[in-house]
N, C-alpha and C positions, 0 to 999 in steps of 0.2 A: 894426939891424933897423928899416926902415920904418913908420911906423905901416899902411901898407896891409898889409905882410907880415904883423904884428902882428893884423890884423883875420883874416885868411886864416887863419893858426894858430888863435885863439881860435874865429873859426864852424867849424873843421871839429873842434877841441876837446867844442866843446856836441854837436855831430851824432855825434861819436862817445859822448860820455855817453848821449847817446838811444840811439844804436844797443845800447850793451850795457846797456840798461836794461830796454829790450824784449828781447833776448834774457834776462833774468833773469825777466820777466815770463812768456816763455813756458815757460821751464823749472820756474818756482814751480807754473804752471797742471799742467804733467805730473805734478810729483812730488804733487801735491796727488791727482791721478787716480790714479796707482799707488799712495800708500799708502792713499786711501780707496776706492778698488776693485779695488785688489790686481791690478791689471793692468800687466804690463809693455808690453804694445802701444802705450800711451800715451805712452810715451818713446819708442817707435821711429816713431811716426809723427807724432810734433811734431819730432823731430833734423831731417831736411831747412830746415824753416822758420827752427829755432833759429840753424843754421848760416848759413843765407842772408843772414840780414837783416843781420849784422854785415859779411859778406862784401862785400853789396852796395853797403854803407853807404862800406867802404874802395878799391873798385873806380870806384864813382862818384866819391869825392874825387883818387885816384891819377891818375883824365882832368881831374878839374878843378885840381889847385894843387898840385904836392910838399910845400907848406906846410901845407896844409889836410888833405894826408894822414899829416902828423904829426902833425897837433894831433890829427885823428879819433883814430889809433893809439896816443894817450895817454890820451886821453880813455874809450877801451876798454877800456883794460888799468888804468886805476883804476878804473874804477865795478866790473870785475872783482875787485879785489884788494880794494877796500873793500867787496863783498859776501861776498868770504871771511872778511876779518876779521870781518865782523859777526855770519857763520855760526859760525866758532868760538866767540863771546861770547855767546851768545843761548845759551837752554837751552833741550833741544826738550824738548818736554810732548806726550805724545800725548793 
């Protein structure tokens, strides 16, 4: 591997950490609304946005680089999994 390929992986890497960072962002915002006003409407009307932004994140890299759309699609799917872990290890307090 190239160091230009190398660069290609690692920015579309970061952009995908961002992309599911803000989706976590907006999902914290929801569930924050549902349990503090006990409204379910607030998850069904942030899911459009939640969805998109990741989507858009992997669509835009997919036209820009095959490389860059693995690194996003790692970069996803960790900031994903190390938000679950962190969800398991935390103790919720209401």
């Amino acid at each position: 591997m190239t160091a230009e390929q190398l660069a290609r992986v690692l920015a579309g890497f970061s952009i995908g950490v961002a992309a599911g960072a803000v989706y976590l962002l907006l999902l914290r915002r929801s569930v924050r609304a549902l349990v503090q006003r006990r409204e379910a409407a607030s998850m069904l009307r942030s899911a459009p946005a939640r969805v998109a932004a990741p989507v858009l994140v992997l669509v835009l890299m997919a036209r820009w680089d095959p490389l860059a759309l693995l690194g996003s699609v790692v970069g996803l799917l960790l900031t994903q999994i190390a938000a679950q872990l962190s969800a398991r290890t935390r103790s919720f307090e209401p």
